[in-house]
N, C-alpha and C positions, 0 to 999 in steps of 0.2 A: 837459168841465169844465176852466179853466183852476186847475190842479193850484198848479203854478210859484208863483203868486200867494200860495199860503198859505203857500208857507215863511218869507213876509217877517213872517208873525203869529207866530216864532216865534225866540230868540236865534242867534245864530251857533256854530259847534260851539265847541270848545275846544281850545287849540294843542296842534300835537304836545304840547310838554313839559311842558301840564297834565295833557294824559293819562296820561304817562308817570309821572310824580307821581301820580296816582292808583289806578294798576296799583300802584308803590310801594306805597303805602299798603293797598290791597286786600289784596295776596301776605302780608303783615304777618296782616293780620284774618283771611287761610285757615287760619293753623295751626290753629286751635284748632277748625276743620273738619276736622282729617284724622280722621276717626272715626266708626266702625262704624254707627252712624244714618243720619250724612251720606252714607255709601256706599251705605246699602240703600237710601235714597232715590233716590242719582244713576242708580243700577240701576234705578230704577221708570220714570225718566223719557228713558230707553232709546229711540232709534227705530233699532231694530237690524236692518241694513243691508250690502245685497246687490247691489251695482251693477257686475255688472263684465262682459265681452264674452263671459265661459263661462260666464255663468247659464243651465241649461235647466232645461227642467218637472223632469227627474228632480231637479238640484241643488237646485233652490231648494223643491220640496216636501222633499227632507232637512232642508234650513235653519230651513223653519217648523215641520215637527215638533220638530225639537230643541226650538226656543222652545217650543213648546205644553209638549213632554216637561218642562219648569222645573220647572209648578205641582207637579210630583210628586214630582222629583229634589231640590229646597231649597225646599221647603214654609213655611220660614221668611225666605225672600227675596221683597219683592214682583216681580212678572215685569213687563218692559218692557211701556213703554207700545205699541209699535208694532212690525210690519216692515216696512222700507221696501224697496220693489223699482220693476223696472223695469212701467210700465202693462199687458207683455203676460202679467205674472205676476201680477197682482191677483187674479182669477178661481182659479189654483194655489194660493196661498196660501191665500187662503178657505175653498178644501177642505181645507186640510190643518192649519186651525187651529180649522175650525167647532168647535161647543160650551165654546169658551174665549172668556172677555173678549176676548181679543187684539186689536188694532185693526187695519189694513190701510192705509199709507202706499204711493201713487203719485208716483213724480215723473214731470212732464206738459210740456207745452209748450215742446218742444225739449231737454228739459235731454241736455248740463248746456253747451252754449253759447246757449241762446235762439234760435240764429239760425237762424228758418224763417219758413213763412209765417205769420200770426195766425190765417190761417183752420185751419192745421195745429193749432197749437196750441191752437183753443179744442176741434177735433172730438179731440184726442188725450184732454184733461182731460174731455170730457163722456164719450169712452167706458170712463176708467179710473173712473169716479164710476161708470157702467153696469154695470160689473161687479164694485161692490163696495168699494173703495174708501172708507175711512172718511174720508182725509185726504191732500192735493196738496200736492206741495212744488213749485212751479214759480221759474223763476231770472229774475231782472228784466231788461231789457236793458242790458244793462253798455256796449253803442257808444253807444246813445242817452245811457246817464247822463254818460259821458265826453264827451260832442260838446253835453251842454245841454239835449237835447231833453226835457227834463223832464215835459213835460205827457204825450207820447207816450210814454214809459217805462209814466208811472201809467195812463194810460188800458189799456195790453194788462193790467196785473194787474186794472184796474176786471172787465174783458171775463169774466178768468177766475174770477172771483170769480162774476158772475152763472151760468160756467158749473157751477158746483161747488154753487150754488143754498146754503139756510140750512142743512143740515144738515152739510154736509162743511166739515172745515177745511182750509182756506188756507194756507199758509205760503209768504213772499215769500223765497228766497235772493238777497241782494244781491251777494255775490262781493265782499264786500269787500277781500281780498286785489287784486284789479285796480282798486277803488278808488282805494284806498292812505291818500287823506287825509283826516283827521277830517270836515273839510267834507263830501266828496263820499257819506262811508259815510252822517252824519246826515241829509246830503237825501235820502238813496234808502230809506234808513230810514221817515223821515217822509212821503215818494211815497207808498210800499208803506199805509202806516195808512190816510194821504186816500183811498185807493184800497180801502179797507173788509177788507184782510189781517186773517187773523186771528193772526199771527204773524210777524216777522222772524226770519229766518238767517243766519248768517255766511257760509255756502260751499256749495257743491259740494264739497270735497275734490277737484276735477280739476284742481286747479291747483297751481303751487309753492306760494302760501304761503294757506293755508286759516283756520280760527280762529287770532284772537290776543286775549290780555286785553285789548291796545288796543281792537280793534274791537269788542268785547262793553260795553267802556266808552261806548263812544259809542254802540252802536246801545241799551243800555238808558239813558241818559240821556234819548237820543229817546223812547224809549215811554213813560218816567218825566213828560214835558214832556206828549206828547200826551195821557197821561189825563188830568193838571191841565187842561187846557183842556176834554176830551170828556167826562169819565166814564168814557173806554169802555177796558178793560182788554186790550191785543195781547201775547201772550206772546212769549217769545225763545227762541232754538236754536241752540244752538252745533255747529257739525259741522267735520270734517276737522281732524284733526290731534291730536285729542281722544285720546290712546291710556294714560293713567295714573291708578290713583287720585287721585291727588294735583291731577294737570290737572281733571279732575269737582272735586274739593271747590274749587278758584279757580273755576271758574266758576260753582258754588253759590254762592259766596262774593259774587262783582261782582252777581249779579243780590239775593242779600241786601240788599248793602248800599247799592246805589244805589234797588231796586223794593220792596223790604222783603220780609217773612218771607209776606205775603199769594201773593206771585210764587211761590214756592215750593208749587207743586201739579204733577203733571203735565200738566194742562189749563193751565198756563201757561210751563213749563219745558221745555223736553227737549234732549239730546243725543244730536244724531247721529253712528251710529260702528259698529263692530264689535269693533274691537281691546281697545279698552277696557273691556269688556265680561267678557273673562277678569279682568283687572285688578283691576274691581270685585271680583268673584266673590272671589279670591285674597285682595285686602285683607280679606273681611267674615269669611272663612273663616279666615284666619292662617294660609294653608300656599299653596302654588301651585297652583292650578286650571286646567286647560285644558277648561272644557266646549264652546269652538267653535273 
């Protein structure tokens, strides 16, 4: 499908320094976010995250019981939506979260550089869905979006999307941090939708600069354009960098105000993170928490 074509049905992003002006204006409308509701929420919409080179079966089943252990320890917190691990811990987790809502994030298809084979990456995403997997976060190609290739970017998320089949969700990280500029973050944005994602991301967190309000600005402006045109509603996800109460209520806040209060579930929200996570905990509680 020539992808490239449709962005011309669609306005051009907005200059740096409307963005910036709009962040302004946002950070303004968070305060009256910082508060014990909006926290239990941002807590809900969790995909609490364990990505790193010393994950083993023993660690990362520590990891997911904790999370399981929540429903018990703060009965009055809702518990994240998700844990996100590496594809060969999907299956460990499962076990060590069975009889809970819990959900099961995989990241798949190279992450967190993309760059492998396609054939790698659809057989990675079909076997972390094999074993469980409620929902893929794969990373778009970031050299293609730089270099133009546009059609070929959207076409591998097209691929993994068929491989994740109707019932798993999608989620496209565009790495906006190596983006950089409004333009390039909302074409990858709007790629990622044509391409049938069921979600945009800001990061990986494996890079220097991971979320920012800017780039949250722009990629829900995108999703805000594409439903006017579609109907069809793609949620947003903020990751890497995300470590404070306060960071969670702005980003409640930008997707408030630009996607409105309907955005606001975690079937269309979520942040990824860990750190944060205590943070939440600590703000809803009024004392210091360390439960990870």
């Amino acid at each position: 499908m020539e992808y490239a074509k449709q962005l011309n049905e669609y306005a051009p992003a907005w200059s740096a320094q409307q963005v910036d002006e709009e962040v302004a204006r946002i950070r303004e409308a968070a305060l009256k976010n910082r508060n014990v509701e909006v926290y239990k929420f941002c807590y809900s919409t969790i995909d609490l995250t364990t990505l790193s080179c010393n994950d083993s079966v023993e660690s990362v089943t520590a990891f997911a019981r904790k999370a399981a252990a929540f429903y018990h320890e703060f009965p009055h917190i809702p518990n994240v939506a998700s844990i996100c691990v590496y594809p060969a811990f999907v299956e460990t987790v499962g076990l060590a979260v069975d009889g809970t809502p819990m959900r099961i994030t995989s990241v798949s298809g190279g992450f967190p550089a993309s760059q492998t084979f396609l054939e790698v990456k659809a057989l990675e995403t079909a076997m972390a869905v094999e074993n469980g997997a409620d929902e893929i976060d794969i990373v778009m190609n970031v050299g293609k979006m730089l270099t133009g290739a546009y059609d070929e970017a959207a076409a591998e998320v097209e691929l993994l999307v068929k491989e994740c089949g109707e019932d798993v969700v999608l989620k496209v990280i565009i790495e906006s941090g190596a983006l950089k500029t409004p333009d390039l973050i909302r074409k990858a944005s709007l790629l990622s939708m044509f391409a049938e994602a069921d979600f945009v991301k800001t990061s990986t967190g494996k890079i220097d600069v991971a979320a920012t309000p800017e780039a949250a600005v722009v990629m829900c402006q995108a999703i805000r354009d594409y439903y006017e045109k579609t109907g069809r509603k793609v949620g947003f996800k903020a990751a890497g960098g995300v470590r404070s109460a306060e960071d969670a209520a702005l980003y409640y806040t930008i997707v408030e105000e630009i996607l409105g209060k309907e955005w606001l579930t975690p079937e269309l929200f979520r942040i990824g993170a860990s750190s944060v996570a205590n943070a939440l905990i600590s703000a809803i509680e009024g004392a210091p928490v360390k439960y990870y």
